[in-house]
Structure formats: C-alpha cells, structure tokens
MIFIVO-590838 format. One line per field, with one value per residue (C-alpha): x, y, z; residue in three letters. Coordinates in Angstrom, 3 decimals, padded with zeros to 6 digits. Layout:
<pts>
c1 <- X,... .
c2 <- Y,... .
c3 <- Z,... .
code <- ALA,... .
</pts>
This chain:
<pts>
c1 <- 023.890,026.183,025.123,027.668,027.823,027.489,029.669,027.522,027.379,030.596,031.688,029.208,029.544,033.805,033.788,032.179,034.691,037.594,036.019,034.693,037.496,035.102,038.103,040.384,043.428,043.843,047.333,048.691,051.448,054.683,056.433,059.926,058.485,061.878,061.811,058.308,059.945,057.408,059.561,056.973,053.151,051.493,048.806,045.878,042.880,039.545,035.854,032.999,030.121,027.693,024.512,025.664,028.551,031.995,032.709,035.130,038.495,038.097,035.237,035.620,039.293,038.782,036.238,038.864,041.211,039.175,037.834,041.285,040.830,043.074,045.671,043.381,042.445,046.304,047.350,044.422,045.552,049.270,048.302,046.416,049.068,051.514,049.207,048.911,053.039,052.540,050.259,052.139,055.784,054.327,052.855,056.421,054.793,057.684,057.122,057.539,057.758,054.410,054.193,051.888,050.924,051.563,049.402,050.485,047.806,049.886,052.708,051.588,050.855,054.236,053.338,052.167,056.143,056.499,052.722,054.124,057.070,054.970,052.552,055.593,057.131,053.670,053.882,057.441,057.314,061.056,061.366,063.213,059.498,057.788,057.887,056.291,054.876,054.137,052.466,055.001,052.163,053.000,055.982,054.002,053.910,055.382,058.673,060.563,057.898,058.230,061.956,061.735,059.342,061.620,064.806,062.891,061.980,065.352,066.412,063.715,065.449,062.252,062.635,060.781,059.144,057.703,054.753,052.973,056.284,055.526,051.937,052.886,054.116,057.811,058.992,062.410,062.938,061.080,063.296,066.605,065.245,064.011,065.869,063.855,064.915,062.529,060.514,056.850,056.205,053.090,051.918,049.672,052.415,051.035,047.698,046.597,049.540,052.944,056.090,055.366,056.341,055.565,057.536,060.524,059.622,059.696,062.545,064.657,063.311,064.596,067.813,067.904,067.072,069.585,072.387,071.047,070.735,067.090,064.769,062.557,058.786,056.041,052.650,049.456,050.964,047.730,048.800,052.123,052.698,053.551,054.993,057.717,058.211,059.175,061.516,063.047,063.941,065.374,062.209,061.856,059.551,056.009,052.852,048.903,046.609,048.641,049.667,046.961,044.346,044.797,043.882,042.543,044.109,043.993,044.082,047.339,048.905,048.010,050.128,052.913,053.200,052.673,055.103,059.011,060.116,063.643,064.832,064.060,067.644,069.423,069.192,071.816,074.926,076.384,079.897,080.304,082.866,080.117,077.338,075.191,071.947,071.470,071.047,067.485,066.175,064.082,064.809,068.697,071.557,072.586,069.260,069.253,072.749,071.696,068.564,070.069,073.914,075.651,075.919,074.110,073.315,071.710,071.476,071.606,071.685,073.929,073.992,076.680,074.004,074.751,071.733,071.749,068.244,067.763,066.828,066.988,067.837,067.841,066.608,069.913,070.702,067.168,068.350,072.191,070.030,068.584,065.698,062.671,062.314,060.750,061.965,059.157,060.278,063.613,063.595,063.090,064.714,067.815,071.091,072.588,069.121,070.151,073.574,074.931,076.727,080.314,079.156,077.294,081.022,082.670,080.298,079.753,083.160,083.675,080.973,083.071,086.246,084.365,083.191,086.838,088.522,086.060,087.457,085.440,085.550,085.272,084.123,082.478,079.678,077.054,073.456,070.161,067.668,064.020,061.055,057.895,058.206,061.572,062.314,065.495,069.078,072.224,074.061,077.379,077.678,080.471,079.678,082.121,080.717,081.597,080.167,078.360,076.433,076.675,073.927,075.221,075.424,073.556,075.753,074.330,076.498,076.446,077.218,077.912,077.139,078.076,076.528,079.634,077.804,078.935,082.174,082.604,081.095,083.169,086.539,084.967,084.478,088.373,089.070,087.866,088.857,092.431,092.690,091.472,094.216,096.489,095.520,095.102,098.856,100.215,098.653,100.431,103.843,102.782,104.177,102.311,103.003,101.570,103.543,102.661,104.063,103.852,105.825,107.694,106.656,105.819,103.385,104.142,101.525,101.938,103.623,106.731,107.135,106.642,109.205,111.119,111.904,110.208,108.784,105.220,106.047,109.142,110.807,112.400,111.230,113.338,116.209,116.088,114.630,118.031,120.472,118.051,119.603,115.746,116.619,119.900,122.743,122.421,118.667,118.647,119.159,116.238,113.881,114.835,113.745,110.535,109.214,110.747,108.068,105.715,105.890,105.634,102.325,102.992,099.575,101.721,105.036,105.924,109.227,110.660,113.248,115.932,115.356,116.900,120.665,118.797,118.409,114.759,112.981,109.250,107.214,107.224,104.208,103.171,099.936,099.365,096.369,095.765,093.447,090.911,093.064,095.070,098.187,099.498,098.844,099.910,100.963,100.290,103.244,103.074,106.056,104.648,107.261,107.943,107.313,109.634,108.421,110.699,109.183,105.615,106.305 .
c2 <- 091.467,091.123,089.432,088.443,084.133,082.603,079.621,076.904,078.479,079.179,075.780,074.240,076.591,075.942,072.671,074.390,077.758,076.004,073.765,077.053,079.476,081.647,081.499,083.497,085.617,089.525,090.997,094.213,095.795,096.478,099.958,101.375,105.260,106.719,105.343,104.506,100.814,098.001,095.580,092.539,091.765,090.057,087.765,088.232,085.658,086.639,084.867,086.111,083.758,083.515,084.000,085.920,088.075,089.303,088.059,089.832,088.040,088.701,086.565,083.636,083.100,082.535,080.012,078.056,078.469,076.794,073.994,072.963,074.221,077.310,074.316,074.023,077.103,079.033,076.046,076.828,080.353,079.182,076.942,079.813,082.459,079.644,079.116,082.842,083.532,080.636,082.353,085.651,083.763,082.223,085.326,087.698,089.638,090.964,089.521,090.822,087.948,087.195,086.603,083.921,084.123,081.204,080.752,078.998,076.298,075.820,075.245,072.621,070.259,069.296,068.452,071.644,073.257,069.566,070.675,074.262,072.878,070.046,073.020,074.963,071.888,071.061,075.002,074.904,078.166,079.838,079.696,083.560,084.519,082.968,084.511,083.127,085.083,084.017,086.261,087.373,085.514,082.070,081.565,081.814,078.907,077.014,078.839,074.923,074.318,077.709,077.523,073.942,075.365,078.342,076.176,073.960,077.110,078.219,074.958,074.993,078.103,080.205,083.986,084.338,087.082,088.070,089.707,091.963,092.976,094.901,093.945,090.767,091.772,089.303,090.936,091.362,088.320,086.360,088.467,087.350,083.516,083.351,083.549,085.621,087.358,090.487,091.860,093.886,096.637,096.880,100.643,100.277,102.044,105.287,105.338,107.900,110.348,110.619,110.529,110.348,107.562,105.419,107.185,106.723,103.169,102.622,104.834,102.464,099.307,100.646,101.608,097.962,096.374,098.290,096.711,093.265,093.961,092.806,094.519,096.387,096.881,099.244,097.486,099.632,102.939,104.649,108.772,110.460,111.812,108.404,107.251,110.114,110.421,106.317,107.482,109.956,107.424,105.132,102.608,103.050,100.237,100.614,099.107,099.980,102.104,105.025,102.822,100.876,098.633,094.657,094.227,091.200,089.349,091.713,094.538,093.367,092.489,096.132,097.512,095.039,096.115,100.291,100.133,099.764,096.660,096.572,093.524,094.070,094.998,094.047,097.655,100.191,098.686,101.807,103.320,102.877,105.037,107.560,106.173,107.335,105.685,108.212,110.767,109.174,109.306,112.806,112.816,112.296,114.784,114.261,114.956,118.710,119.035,118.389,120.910,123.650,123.625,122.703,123.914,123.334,119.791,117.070,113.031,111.206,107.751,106.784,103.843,102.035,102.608,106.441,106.921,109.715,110.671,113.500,112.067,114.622,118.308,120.841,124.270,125.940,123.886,125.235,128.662,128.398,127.024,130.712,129.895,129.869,126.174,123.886,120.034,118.588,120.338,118.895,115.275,112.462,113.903,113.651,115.530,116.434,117.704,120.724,119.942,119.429,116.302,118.229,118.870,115.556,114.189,116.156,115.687,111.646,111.181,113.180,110.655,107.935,108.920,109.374,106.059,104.599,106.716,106.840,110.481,113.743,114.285,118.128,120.031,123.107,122.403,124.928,124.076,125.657,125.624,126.496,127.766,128.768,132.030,132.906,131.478,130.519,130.601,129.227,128.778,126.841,124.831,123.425,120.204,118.423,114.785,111.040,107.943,106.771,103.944,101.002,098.655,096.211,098.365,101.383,104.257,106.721,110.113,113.108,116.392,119.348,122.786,126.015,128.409,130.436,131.488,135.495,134.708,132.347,135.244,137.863,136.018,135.343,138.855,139.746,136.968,138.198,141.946,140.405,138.951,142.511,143.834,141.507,141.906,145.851,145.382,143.622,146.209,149.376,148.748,148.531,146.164,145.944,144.151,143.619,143.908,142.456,144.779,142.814,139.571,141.514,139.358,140.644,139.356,140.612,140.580,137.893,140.493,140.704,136.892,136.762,139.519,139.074,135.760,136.516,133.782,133.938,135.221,137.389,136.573,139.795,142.316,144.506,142.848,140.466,142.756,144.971,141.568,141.129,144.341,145.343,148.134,149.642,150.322,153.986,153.660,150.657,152.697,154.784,152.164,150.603,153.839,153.623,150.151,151.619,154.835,152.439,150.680,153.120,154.447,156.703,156.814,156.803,157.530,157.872,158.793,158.281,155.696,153.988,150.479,147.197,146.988,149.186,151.780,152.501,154.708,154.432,156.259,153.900,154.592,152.899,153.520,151.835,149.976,150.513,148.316,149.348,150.264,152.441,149.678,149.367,146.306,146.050,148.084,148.572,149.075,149.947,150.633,152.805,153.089,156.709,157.608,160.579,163.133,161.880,158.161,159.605,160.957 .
c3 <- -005.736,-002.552,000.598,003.165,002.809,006.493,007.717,006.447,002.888,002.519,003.111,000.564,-001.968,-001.487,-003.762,-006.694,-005.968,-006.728,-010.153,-011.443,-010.209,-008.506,-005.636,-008.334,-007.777,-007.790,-008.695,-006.542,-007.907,-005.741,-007.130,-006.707,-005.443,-007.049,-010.547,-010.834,-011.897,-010.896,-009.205,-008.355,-007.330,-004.727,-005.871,-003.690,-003.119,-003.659,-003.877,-005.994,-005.814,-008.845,-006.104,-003.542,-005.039,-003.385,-000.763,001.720,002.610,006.439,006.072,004.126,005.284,008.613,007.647,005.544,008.054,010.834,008.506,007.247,003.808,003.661,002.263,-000.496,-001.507,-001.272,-003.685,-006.032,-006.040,-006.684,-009.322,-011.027,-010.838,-012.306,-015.125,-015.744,-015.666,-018.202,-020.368,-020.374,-020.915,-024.305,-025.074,-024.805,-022.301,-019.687,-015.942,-012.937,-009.725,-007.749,-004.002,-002.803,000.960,002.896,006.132,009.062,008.906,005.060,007.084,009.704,006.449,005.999,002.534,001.369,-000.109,-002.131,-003.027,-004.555,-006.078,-008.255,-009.074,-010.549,-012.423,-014.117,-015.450,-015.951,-014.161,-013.129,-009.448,-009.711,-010.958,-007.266,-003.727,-000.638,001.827,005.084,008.065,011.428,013.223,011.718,013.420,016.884,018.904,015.309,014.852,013.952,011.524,010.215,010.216,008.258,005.657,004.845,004.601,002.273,-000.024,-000.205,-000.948,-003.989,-004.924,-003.661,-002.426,001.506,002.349,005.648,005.449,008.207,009.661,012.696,013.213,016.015,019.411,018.551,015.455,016.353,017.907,014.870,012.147,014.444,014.208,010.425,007.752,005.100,002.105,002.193,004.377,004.218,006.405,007.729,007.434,010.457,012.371,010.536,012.086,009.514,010.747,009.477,011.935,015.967,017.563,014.583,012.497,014.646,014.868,011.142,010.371,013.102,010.962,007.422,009.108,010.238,007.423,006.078,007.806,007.351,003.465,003.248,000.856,002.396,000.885,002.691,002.021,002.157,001.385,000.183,-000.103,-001.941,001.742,002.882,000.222,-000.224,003.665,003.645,000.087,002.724,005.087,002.668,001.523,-002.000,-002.780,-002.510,-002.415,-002.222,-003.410,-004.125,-007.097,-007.952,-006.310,-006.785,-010.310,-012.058,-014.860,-017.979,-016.497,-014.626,-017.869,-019.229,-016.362,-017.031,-020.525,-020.040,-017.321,-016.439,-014.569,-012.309,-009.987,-006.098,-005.000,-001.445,001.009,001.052,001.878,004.005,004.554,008.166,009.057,007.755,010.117,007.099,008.000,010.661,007.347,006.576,010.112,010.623,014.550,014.288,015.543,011.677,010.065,012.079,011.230,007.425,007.353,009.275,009.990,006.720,003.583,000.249,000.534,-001.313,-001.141,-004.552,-005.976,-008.906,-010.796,-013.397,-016.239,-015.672,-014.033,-010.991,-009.392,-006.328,-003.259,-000.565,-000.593,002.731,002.096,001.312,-001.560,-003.131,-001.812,-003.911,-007.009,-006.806,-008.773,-006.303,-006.465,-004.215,-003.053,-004.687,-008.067,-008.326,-005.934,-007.766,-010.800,-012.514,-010.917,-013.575,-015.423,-017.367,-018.881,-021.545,-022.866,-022.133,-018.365,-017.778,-018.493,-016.625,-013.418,-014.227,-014.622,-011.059,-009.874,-011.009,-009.115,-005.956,-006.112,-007.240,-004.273,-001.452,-000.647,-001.803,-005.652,-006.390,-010.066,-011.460,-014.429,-016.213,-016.302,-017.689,-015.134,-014.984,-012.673,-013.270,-011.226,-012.445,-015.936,-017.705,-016.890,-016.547,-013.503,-012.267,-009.420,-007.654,-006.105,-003.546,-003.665,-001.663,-001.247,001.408,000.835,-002.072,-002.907,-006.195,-009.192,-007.066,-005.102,-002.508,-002.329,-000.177,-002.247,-001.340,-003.865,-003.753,-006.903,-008.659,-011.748,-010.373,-009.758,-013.288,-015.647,-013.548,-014.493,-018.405,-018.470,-017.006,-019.740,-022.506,-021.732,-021.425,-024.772,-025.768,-023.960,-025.600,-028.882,-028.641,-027.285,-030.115,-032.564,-030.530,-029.017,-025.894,-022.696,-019.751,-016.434,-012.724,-009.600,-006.307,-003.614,-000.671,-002.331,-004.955,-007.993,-011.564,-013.865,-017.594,-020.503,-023.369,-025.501,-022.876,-022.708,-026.278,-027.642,-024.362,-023.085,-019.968,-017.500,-016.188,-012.662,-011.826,-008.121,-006.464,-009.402,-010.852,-010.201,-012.993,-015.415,-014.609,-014.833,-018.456,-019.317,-020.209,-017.973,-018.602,-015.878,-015.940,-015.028,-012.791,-009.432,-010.732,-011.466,-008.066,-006.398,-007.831,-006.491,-002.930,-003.603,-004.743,-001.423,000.714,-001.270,-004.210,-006.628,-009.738,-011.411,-015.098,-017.192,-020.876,-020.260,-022.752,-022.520,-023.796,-025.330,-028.201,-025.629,-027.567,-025.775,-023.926,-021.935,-018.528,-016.255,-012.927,-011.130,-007.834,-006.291,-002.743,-000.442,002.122,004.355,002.220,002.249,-001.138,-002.917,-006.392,-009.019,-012.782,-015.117,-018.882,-021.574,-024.682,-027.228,-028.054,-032.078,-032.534,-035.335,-038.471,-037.626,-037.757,-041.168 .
code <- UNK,UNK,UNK,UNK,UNK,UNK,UNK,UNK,UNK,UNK,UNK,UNK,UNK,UNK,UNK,UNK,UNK,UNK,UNK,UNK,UNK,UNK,UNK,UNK,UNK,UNK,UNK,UNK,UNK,UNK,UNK,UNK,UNK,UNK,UNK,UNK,UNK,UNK,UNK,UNK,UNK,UNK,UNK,UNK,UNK,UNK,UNK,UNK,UNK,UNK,UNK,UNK,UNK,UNK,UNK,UNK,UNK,UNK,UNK,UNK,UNK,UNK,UNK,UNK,UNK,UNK,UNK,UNK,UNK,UNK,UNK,UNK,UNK,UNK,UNK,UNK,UNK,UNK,UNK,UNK,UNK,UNK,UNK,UNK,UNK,UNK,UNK,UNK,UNK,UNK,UNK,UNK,UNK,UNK,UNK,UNK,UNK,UNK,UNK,UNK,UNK,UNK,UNK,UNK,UNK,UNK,UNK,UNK,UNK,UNK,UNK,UNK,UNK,UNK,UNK,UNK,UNK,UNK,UNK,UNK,UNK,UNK,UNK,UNK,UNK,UNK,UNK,UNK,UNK,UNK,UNK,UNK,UNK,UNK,UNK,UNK,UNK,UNK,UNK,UNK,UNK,UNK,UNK,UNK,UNK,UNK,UNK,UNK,UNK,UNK,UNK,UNK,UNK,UNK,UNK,UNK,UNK,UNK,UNK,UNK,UNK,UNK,UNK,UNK,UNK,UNK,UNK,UNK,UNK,UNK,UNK,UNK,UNK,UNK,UNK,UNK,UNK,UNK,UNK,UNK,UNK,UNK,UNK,UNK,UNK,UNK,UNK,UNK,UNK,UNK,UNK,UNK,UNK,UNK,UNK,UNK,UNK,UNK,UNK,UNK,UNK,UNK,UNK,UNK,UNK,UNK,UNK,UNK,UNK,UNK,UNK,UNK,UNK,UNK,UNK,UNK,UNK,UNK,UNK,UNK,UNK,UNK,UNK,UNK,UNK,UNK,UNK,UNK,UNK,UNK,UNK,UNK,UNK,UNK,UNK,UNK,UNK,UNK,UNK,UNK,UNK,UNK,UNK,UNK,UNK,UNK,UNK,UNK,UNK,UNK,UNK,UNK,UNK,UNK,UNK,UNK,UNK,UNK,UNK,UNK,UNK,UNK,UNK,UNK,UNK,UNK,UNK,UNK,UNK,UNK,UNK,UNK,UNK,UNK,UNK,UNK,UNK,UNK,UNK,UNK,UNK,UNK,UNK,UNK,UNK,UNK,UNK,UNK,UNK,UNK,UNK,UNK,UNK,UNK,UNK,UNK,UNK,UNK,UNK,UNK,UNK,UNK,UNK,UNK,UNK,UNK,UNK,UNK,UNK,UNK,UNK,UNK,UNK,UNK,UNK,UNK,UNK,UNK,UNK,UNK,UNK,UNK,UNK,UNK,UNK,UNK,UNK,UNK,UNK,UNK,UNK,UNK,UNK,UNK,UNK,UNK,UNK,UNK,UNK,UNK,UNK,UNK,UNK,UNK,UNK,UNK,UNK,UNK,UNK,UNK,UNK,UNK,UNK,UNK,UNK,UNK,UNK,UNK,UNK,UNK,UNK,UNK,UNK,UNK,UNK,UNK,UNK,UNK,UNK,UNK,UNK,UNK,UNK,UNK,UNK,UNK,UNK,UNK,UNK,UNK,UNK,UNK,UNK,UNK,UNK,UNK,UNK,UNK,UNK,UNK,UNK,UNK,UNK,UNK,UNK,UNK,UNK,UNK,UNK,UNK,UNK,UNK,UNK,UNK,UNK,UNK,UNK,UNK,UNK,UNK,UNK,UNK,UNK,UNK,UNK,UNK,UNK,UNK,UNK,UNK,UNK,UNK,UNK,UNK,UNK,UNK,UNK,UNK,UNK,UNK,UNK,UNK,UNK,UNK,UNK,UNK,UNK,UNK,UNK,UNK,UNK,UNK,UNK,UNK,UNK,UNK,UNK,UNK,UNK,UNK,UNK,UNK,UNK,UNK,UNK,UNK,UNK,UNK,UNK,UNK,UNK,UNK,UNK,UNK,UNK,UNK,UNK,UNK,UNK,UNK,UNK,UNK,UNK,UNK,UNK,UNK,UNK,UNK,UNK,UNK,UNK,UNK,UNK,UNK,UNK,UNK,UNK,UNK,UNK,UNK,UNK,UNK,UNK,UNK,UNK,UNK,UNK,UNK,UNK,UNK,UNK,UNK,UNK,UNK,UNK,UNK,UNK,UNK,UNK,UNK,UNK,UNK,UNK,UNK,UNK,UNK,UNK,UNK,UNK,UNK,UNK,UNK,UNK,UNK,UNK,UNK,UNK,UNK,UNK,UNK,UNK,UNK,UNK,UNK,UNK,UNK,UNK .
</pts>
C-alpha cells in the first residue's frame, strides 16, 4: 500500500529509516546527448516505509528540514552511495562520479563537510568519484556560509555543483559570488514549450557558461525535442527521463556496465575573433545568416582520438548532399561517414591543419552515401573548414561544402579519353596540340614533348616552334599567316607541310573553337605523317 505519512509519523518512523535503510538512495543518470557517453549520476534520496509505502520527497523533506534532521539523513545517503562506489570498485565494475545534494540547513552545521570527508576516508572512496550539489537558494540570506563550505570542498579536492540554476530570482549575482565547478540548469524555463522567451533565456546561459568554462548540465530534460534543441545551443549533457528515471542499485550498475562512460569536460572554449557563440543561439543575426544566407554549412566537433560527429547543418548543405536527406538523418553522426580509409586521411589530416593554423583548411574527398528514398551513390565534396572553438582535446569547426561529383567525373572522363588519345597517338604518327588565341600559348600532346623536346606550355606560339626549326624557313611566314586567320575567325585550315630538319612531310590541320559570342577561343592543331605509296607497300 501507499498512504501519505503525516508530520508526527514521519518523525517517529525516521530513527528506524535510517537503521533499516528504508531512507535509501536512487541513482539518475547524467548523459552526454551527442555520444550517448554517461558522464556522472546524481544520487537521489528516497523513503519507502515498510507500513505505509513511498513516500514522496516533497513531503518528507520538508519535515526533516524543519526538525533539523536533513543533516542526518543527506549523510546517510552519502554514506550509502560511498559504500556502493565501494562495492562496485572491488567488483571491476567502471564508475561514473555521483552528486550528493547539499541543503542549506547542511551548510549552517559547520561540521557537516569534516562529516563528508570522514565518510569518504572510512570507504576509501576517490574524491574525483564525489560531487556536491547544493540548491541556488542556499546561498540566500547565507552566501559566507555558503562561500566557506565550497572553499572547504575544493580544498578536500571535491567538484561543486550548483544545482537549480535559474529557479531563484539572484542567479546571476549568486554564480558571480560562488565559485562552482558545474552548473545544472533547471528546465523549468521550458514550461512545456521549446524557445520563447525561455529559450532565449537559456540559450544566453549556455553562451555564458561558455565563456566562464563551466560545464553545463540540463536537469529534467524529459523529450528528444528538448534534448536536441539544448545540443543545438551548445548543452550536450543531459539529464531526466528522456534517459532513464532514477534507478536503484542493480539496476544502476546494469546501466553502468551496458553503457559508455566519458569525463564531464570544461564548455567550449571559443575563438573570439569569431564571436562563435552567437552560432548556437536560434535568435542571432548569425544563426539567420547560417540557415539562409551562406552556403552549404555545417558545425562539427573533432577530437584528438579522431573522432568527428555532425552537430548542426542548414538546409543547403542537405540540398548539395543531393540525396533527399533530412538533419535528423545525418546530426549526431560521423562527418566523414562514407569514406574510405584513403579519404578519411586526406579529410582528418585537413582537420588537423586547420586546427595547427587557425586559417581555413580546404580538400576534395569521395564518399558513398545513402537514403532511403534515393539509394546509393558516391559523391565528392569540397569542404573549406576552421576552427572556432577548443575545449581540451575537443575542437568545434565551421565547414563549408560545395558537391563537385559532376564536375570530378566530367574531368575523369576528359582523363581517361586523353590517355586514349595518347595512346591511339603513339600507335599512328600523329602530333596534336592546343592553342589559346587570346594569350598565344600552345599546349602539345605527350607525344610532341616526348619525340620533341617540347615544354608543357609554349609562350608566343609559333615563334619557337619556327626558332625549333620544327617548322622550316620556307614555311614559317605561312604558318604565321595561319594563327593571324585563326584570330580573326577562320573554322579551319589544313596543308601537307615539310617539317623538322628531315623535312618529313604531314598533313597539318587546325580547326578552331569559337565561344558564344562567336570570338575565337582556341584552336586544335594535328600533324599526320604522310605514308607515300612505296612506304605502304
């Protein structure tokens, strides 16, 4: 059964909850959103009493609270999350750190962070594995005693954590005074919505705990819509019941062992010459200019381990993929999903210079991609990248793509019909050459550098084909005539010639290419040597 306990109950029933551990602790998960990592776990109290059954925490802790037994019962639940890290550390299971809260009746017994440290020698527990919470409200009317506590944690070696953020009327006068190491967002702001006024609220408090390098944790996220819309604005880490509900002692350690565990890392250090924050906040001048003024764009995060997940995309980066794909098909997942090892070098190793230089980073890589509506294929993308943002090991970059798979299989197809030229060249005795009109350069085929000596470009063409002697004196006033009639837009032009000190003969032939205008533009040249009748047979 389940009856609500009144005052007088509660309090004689309190004695007996801490001997039997009816006052026991629930664990809540804390989750990075982007790599499904769990990063921590607040340790929640809760009461269960053998006759009347749950009872809820708004009603048995203000009871404590007003008989002076809060002390009591927060220390219980330390002890017992101490003797459960225990447990796990001798049985090899991996731990994540548990928060503890702290109430501000905890605080006005100045014994009570001696109290926690003892508890944590007698388990031999590692301080890194402990975080104390304590409300925004406790530093009301108590903001020395508050400051005192927290200076005696840190000097314990014990990670602070203000809980509640947002829910006081002081908040940014508190954060200014205390000096805590993360801070808890209190989702409240939502009101069951997403964005308004609250969302402009919160989006100004990740930016800010941005530039004060605080971790940032949103507590009582409860739908994917909140969760990825706090991802957008920069708050990865998550917790509520999205994730999971608190969970009691095996069941915790079942989660612990299924699932991934990273560190809680400092905020996104920004560039500031970039003013990058103002990327994750959906009511900025920056934001619009993202979604609707420049290019194919997307936000990533990259870090030393090689690892390089999607953040943020506008719609015409999921227009120059090509592939009908949507944000939520490609966010969250790896940038460079789709190549192979060759390309994730090449673009990693562009990654890596951006962060070295600080400047934009450019290269071209192939990719298969895949959508339900459209299939397979493989496309190439040009990405311009830089850094904007550094947290330890973790880099944020801006990157900008443009999709040249067309104009990549349009030059491998010139390619590969040019080394068919080339080799259909070497088998006849053929020469063939391009010249530009406007700049008077000539570009001749492998075959005439080969059996030649000529360079890859020729300045002021024909002149030193003529001083070459590939052209012979007799001819050269002819074959300068021709590039004049070529210039002023003859189609095409063709004569058996002598040519080289040999004086062998070849049928020369020029046919010009004009643009849309009708302006000439270039012209192609071919030598064909000319088989007389007694070398045929």
């Amino acid at each position: 059964m389940q009856k609500r306990m009144n005052d007088s109950e509660l309090l004689d029933a309190f004695e007996g909850a801490l001997r039997t551990d009816a006052l026991f602790p629930l664990y809540q998960p804390q989750i990075n959103h982007n790599t499904k990592h769990m990063v921590g776990a607040e340790v929640l109290m809760r009461w269960k009493d053998p006759e009347f059954g749950m009872q809820y925490p708004s009603d048995f802790i203000p009871v404590l609270e007003k008989n002076d037994l809060i002390f009591r019962a927060d220390l219980h639940i330390f002890e017992l999350g101490c003797r459960f890290l225990k447990k796990c550390s001798e049985q090899d299971i991996h731990l994540v750190p548990l928060s503890f809260n702290m109430s501000r009746y905890d605080i006005y017994n100045h014994t009570y962070v001696d109290a926690l440290e003892a508890i944590r020698k007698k388990y031999d527990v590692p301080v890194k594995l402990l975080r104390i919470e304590l409300t925004e409200s406790s530093a009301i009317g108590g903001l020395a005693l508050v400051t005192a506590a927290i200076e005696k944690l840190h000097s314990y070696g014990y990670i602070v954590e203000m809980d509640d953020f947002g829910s006081g009327y002081s908040s940014l006068n508190i954060l200014k005074d205390l000096n805590v190491d993360v801070i808890k967002l209190d989702m409240k702001f939502f009101d069951g919505t997403i964005g308004g006024r609250g969302g402009i609220i919160i989006g100004a408090v990740v930016q800010m705990a941005r530039w004060l390098e605080i971790p940032l944790i949103a507590e009582g996220v409860e739908n994917m819509e909140q969760a990825d819309y706090m991802k957008s604005i920069g708050c990865y880490y998550i917790q509520g019941y999205l994730y999971s509900k608190p969970l009691p002692e095996e069941t915790f350690i079942d989660m612990l062992q299924r699932t991934s565990h990273e560190p809680l890392k400092p905020a996104m250090n920004l560039i500031s010459t970039m003013d990058a924050g103002k990327f994750w906040n959906p009511q900025s001048m920056e934001t619009l200019i993202f979604n609707n003024f420049v290019g194919a764009a997307a936000i990533f995060t990259y870090e030393e381990n090689g690892s390089a997940v999607l953040l943020r995309v506008n719609e015409k980066y999921l227009r120059e993929l090509g592939m009908n794909l949507s944000e939520k098909e490609i966010v969250g997942h790896d940038v460079m999903a789709g190549q192979d090892e060759h390309n994730k070098k090449i673009y990693t190793d562009t990654i890596r210079r951006a962060i070295a230089s600080r400047d934009e980073e450019t290269c071209e890589t192939w990719r298969a991609i895949h959508s339900d509506c459209c299939g397979d294929d493989e496309i190439c993308l040009r990405t311009d990248m830089r850094v904007i943002g550094v947290a330890g090991n973790q880099y944020l970059l801006y990157a900008m793509v443009q999709n040249i798979t067309a104009e990549k299989r349009n030059f491998m197809v010139l390619e590969q019909s040019e080394r068919r030229f080339r080799f259909a060249s070497e088998q006849a005795n053929v020469y063939a050459w391009e010249y530009i009109v406007a700049t008077r350069q000539m570009r001749p085929c492998f075959r005439c550098m080969r059996d030649l000596g000529l360079p890859a470009v020729l300045e002021n063409y024909p002149e030193p084909a003529i001083a070459m002697g590939i052209f012979p004196p007799d001819y050269a006033d002819m074959y300068r005539d021709w590039h004049r009639q070529i210039a002023q837009g003859v189609k095409s032009l063709e004569a058996i010639m002598p040519l080289t000190v040999g004086r062998i003969p070849f049928h020369v032939r020029y046919t010009t290419e004009f643009s849309e205008s009708g302006k000439p533009v270039k012209a192609y040249g071919s030598a064909t040597l000319v088989i007389e009748e007694s070398q045929k047979t």
